[in-house]
N, CA, C and O atoms as CSV, one atom per row, in Angstrom:
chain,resi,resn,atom,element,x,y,z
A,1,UNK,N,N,107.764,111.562,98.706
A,1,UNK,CA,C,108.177,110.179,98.595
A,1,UNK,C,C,109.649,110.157,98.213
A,1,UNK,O,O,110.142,110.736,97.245
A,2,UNK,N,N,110.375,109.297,99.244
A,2,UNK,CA,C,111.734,109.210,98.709
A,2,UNK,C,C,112.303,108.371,97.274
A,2,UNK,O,O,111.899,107.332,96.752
A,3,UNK,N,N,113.272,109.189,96.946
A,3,UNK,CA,C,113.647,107.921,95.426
A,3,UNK,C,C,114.054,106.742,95.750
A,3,UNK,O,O,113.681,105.941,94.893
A,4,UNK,N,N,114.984,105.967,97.059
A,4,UNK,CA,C,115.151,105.363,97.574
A,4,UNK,C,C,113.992,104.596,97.576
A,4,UNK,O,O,114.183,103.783,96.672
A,5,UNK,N,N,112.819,104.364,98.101
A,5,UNK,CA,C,111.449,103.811,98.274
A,5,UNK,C,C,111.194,103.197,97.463
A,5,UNK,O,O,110.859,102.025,97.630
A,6,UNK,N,N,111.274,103.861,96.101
A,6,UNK,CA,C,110.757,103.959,94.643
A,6,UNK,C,C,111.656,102.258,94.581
A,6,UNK,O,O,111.219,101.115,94.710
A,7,UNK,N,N,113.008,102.779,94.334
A,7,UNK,CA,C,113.986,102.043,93.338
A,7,UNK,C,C,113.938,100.574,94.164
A,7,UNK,O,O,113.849,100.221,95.339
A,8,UNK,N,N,114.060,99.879,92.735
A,8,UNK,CA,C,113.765,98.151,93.566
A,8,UNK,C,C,115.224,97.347,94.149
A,8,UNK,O,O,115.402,96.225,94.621
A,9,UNK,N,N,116.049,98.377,93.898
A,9,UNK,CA,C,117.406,98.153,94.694
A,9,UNK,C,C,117.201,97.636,96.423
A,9,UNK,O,O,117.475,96.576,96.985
A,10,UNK,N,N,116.713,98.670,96.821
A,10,UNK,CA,C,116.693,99.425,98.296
A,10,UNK,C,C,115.457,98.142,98.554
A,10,UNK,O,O,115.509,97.841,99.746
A,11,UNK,N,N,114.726,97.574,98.059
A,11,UNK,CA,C,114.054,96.471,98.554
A,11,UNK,C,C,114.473,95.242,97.489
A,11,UNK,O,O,114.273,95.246,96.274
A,12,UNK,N,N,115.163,94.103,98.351
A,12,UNK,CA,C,115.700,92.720,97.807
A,12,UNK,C,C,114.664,92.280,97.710
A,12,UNK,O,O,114.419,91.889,96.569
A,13,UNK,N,N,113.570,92.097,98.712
A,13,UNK,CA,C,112.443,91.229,98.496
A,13,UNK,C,C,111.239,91.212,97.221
A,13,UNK,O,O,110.356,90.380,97.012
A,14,UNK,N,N,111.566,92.401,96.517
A,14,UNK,CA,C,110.571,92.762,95.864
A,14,UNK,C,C,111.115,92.472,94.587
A,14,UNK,O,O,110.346,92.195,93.666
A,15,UNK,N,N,112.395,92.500,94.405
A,15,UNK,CA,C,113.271,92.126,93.602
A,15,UNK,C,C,112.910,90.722,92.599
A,15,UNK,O,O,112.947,90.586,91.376
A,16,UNK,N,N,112.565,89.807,93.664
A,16,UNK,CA,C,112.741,88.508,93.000
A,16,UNK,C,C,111.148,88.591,92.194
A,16,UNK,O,O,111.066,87.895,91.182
A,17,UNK,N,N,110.065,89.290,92.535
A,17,UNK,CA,C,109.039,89.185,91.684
A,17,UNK,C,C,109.197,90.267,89.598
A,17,UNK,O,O,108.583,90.163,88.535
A,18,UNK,N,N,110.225,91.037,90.049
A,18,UNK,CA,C,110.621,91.845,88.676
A,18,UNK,C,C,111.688,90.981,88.327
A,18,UNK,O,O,112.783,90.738,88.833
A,19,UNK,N,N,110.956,90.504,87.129
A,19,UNK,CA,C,112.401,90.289,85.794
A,19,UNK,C,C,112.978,90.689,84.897
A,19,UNK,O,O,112.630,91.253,83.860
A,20,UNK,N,N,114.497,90.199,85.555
A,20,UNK,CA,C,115.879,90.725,84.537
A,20,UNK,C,C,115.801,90.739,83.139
A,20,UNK,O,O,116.489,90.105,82.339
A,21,UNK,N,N,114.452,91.906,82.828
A,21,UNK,CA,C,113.869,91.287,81.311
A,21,UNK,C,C,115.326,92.871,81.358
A,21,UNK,O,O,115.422,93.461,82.434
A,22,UNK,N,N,116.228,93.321,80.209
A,22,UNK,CA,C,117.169,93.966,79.349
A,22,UNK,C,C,115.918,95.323,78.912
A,22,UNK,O,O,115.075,94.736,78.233
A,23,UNK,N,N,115.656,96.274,78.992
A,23,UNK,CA,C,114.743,97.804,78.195
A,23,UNK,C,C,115.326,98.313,77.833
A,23,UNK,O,O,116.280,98.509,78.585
A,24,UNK,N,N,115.423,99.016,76.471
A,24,UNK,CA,C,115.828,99.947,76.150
A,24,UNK,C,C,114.899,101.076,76.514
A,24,UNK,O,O,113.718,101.302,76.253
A,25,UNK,N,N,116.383,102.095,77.617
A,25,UNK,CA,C,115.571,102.904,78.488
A,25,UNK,C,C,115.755,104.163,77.564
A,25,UNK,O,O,116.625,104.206,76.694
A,26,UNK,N,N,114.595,105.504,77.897
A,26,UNK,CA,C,114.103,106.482,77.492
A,26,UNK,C,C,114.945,107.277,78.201
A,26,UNK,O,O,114.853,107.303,79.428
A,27,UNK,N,N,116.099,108.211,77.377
A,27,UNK,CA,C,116.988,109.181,78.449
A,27,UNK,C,C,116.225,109.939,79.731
A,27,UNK,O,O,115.044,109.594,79.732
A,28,UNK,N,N,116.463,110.657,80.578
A,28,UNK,CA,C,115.460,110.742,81.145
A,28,UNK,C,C,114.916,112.733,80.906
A,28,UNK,O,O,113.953,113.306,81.414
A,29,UNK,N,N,115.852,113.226,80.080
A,29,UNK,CA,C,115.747,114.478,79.469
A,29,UNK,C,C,114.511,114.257,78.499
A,29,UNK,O,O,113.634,115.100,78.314
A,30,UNK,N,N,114.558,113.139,77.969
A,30,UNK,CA,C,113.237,112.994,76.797
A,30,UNK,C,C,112.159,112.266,77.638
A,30,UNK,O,O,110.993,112.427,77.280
A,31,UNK,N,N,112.381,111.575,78.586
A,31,UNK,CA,C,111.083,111.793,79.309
A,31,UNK,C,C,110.481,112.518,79.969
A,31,UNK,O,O,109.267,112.393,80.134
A,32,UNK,N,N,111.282,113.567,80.569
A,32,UNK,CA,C,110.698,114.741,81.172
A,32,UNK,C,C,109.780,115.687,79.843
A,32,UNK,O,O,108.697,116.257,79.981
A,33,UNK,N,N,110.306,115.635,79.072
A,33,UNK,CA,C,110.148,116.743,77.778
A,33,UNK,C,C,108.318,115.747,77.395
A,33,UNK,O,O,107.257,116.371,77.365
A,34,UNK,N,N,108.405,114.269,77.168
A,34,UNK,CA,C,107.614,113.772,76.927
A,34,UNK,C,C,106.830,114.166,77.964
A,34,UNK,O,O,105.946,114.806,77.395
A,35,UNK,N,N,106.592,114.187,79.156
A,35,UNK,CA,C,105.764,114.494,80.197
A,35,UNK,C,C,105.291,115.628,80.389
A,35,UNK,O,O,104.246,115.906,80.976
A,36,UNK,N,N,106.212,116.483,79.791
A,36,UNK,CA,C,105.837,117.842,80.157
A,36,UNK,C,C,104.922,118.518,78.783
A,36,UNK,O,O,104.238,119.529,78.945
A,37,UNK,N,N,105.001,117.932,77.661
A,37,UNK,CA,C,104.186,117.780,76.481
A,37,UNK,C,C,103.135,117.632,76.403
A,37,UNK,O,O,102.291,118.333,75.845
A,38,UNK,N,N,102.964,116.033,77.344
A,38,UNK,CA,C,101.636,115.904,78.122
A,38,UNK,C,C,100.628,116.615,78.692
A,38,UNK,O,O,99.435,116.606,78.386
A,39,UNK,N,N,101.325,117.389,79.757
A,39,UNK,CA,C,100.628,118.497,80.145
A,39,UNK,C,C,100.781,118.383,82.016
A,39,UNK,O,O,100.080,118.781,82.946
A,40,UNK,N,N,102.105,117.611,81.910
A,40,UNK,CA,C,102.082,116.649,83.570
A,40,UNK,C,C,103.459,117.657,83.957
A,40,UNK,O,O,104.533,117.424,83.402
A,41,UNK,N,N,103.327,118.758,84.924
A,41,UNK,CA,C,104.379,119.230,85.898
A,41,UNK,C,C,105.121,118.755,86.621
A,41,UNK,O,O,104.895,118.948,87.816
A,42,UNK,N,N,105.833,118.268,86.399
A,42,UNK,CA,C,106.935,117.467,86.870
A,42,UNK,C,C,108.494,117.767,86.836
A,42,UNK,O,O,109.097,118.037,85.797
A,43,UNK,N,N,109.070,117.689,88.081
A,43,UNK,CA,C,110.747,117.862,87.689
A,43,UNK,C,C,111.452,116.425,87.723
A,43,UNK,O,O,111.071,115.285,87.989
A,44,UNK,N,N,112.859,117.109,87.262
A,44,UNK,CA,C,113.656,115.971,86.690
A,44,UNK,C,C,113.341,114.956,87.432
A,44,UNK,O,O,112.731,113.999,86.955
A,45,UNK,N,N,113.716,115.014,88.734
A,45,UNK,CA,C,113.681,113.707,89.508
A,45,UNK,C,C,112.651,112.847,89.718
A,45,UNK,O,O,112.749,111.637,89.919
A,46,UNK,N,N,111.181,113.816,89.642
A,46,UNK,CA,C,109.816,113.076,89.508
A,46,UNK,C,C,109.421,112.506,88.718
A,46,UNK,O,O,108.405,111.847,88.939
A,47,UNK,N,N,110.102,112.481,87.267
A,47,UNK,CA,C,110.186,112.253,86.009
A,47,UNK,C,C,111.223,110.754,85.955
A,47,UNK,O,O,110.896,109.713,85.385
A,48,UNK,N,N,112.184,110.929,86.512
A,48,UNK,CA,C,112.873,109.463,86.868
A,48,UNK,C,C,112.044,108.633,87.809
A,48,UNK,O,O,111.986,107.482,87.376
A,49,UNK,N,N,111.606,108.733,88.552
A,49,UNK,CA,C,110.768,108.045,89.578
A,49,UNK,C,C,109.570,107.442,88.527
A,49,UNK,O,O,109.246,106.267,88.359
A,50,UNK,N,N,109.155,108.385,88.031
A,50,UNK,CA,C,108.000,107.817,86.998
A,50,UNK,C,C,108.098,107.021,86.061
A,50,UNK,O,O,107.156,106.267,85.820
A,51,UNK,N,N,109.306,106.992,85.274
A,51,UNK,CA,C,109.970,106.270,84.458
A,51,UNK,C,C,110.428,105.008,85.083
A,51,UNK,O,O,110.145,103.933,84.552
A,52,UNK,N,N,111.079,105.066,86.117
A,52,UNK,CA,C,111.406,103.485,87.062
A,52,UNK,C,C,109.750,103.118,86.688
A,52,UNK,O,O,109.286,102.804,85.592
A,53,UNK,N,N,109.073,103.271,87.949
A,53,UNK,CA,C,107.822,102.399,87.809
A,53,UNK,C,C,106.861,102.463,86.681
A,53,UNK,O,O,105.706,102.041,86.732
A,54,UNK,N,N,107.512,103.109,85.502
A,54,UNK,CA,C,106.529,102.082,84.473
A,54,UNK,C,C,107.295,101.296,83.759
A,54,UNK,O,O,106.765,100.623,82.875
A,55,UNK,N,N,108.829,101.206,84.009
A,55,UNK,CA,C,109.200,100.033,83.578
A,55,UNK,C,C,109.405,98.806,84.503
A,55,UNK,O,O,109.838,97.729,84.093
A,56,UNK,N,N,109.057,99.065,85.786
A,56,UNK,CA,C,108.476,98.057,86.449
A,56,UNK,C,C,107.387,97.041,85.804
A,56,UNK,O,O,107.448,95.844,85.525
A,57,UNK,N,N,106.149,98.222,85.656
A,57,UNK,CA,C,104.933,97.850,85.116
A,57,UNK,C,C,105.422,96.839,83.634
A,57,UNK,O,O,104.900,95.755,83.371
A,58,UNK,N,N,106.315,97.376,82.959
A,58,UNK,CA,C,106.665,97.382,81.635
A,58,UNK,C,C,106.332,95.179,81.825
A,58,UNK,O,O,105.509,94.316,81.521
A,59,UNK,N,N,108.095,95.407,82.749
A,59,UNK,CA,C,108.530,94.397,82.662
A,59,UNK,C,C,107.710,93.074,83.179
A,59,UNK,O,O,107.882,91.969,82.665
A,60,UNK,N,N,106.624,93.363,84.463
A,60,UNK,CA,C,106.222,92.293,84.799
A,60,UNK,C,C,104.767,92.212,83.919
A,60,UNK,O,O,104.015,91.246,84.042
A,61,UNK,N,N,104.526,93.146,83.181
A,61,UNK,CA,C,103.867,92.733,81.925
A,61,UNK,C,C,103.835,91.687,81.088
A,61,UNK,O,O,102.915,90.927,80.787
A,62,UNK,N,N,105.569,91.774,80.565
A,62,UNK,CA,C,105.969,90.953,79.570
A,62,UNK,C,C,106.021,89.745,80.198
A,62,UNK,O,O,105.598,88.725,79.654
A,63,UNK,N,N,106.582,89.761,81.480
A,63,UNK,CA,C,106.521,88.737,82.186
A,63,UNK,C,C,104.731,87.088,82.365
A,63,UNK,O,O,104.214,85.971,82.353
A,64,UNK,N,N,104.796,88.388,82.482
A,64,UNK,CA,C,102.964,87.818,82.572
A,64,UNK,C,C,102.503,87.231,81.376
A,64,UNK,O,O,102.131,86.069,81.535
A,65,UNK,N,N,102.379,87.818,79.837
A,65,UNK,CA,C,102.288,87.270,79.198
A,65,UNK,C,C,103.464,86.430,78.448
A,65,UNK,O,O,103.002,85.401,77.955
A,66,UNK,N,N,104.435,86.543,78.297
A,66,UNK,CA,C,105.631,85.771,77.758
A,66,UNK,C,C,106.308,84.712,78.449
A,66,UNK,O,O,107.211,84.131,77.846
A,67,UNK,N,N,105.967,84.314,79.808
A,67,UNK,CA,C,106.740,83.349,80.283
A,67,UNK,C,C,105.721,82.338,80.799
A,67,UNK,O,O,104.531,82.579,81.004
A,68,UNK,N,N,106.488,80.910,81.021
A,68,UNK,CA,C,105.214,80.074,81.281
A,68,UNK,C,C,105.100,79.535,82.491
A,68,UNK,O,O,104.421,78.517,82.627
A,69,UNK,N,N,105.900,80.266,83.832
A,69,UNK,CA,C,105.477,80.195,85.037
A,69,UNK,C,C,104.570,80.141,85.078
A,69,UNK,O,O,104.005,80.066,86.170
């Protein structure tokens, strides 16, 4: 899977459903280290990819419960 694919850049349309909620993001050296702690084989870049989409997840979370759309 390309990183391109992943990142919600490379699709505008998908864009407007994630909100410009601000994260304080997880370097991505300590998320690999966190992952690999886990017990999950992963390299750097699979480790960024993974990190994008759970702050995807993160955000339309908060979204869901915190806003009154």
């Amino acid at each position: 899977m390309k990183k391109a694919i992943l990142r919600n850049e490379s699709q505008p349309e998908i864009n407007k459903y994630i909100p410009a909620i601000p994260l304080k993001k997880i370097p991505p050296e300590k998320a690999l280290q966190i992952l690999r702690r886990a017990g999950h084989d992963v390299n750097e870049e699979q480790s960024e990819e993974i990190m994008e989409f759970l702050y995807i997840i993160v955000k339309l979370t908060l979204k869901e419960f915190f806003t009154s759309d």
